[in-house]
N, C-alpha and C positions, 0 to 999 in steps of 0.2 A: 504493500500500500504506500501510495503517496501522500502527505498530507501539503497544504498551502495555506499560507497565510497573507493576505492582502497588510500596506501601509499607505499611507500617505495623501490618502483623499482629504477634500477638504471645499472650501467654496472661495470663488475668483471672479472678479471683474472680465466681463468681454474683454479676450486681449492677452491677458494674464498666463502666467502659467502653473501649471504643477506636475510633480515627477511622481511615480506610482512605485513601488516595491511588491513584489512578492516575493517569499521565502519559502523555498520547500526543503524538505525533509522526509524522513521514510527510504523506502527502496527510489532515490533519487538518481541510481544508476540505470535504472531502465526507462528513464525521462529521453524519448530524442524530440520531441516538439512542446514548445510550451509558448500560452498568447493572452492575449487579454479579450474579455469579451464585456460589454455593457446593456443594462436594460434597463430603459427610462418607464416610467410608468405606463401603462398601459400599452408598450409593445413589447416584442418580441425580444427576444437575447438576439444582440449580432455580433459576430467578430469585426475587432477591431482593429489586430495587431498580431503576426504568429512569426515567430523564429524558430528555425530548424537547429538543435542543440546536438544530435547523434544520426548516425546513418551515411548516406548520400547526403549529398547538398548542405550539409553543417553551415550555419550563420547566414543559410539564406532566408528572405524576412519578405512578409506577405501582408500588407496594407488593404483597408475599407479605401476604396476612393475618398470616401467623405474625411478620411483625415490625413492623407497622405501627403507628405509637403510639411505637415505639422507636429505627428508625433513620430517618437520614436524607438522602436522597442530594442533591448539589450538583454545580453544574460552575461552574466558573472557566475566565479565560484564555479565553474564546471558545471554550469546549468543550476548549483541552489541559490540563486537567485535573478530575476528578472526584474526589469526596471520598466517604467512606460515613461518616457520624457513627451512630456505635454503644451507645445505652445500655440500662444494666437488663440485661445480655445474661443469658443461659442458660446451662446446658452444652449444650445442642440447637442452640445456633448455633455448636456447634464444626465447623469443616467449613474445607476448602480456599476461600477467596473469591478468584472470578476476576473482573479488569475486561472487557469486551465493549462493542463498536462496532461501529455498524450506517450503511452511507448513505443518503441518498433513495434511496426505492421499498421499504426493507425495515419492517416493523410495528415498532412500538415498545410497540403495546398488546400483543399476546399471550405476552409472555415468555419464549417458546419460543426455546432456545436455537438452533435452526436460524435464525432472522431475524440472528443476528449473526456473520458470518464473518469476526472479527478479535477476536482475545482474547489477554492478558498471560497469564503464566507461572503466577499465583498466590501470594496470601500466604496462609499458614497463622495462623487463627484459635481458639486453645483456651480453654475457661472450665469451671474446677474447677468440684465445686461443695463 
């Protein structure tokens, strides 16, 4: 088992930025993808951000159009830990942000949150505007 632990939410003026953490722990050796996904009220979860940590393709990184240009996702630590660097934000990127972990054999391109069955609690991301 993996476990995940989201930090760093918080609330920001249109413009603004902020930086997201998760921390995983557990069988953290069999992590090869891990991303960030958010859900604002009343919609669906969508990905927002995925890096490839193990396998084929190591460090390549898979963007929402909607933010791409503006965040940016990292891993540290041999994959236990992932960053989501945040700027320019909107009020549209206000939404719950969850970390997600995936091992060999699950996709890392298609974003769908079904490829990753191990996900943190959530930190809440707000931006007035």
């Amino acid at each position: 088992q993996v476990q995940l632990r989201e930090s760093g939410g918080g609330s920001v003026q249109t413009g603004g930025t902020l930086s997201l953490t998760c921390d995983a722990s557990g069988y953290t050796y069999t992590i090869s993808c891990m991303g960030w996904f958010r859900q604002a009220p009343g919609k669906e979860r969508e990905g927002v951000a995925r890096i490839r940590i193990g396998g084929a393709g190591v460090g390549s990184t898979y963007y929402a159009d909607s933010v791409q240009g503006r965040f940016t996702i990292s891993q540290h630590n041999a994959g236990n830990t992932l960053s989501l660097q945040m700027n320019s934000l909107k009020p549209e990127d206000t939404a719950m942000y969850y970390c997600a972990a995936a091992p060999l054999g699950y996709s890392c391109v298609s974003g769908s949150r079904g490829d990753f069955p191990y996900w943190g609690q959530g930190t809440q991301v707000t931006v007035s505007s």
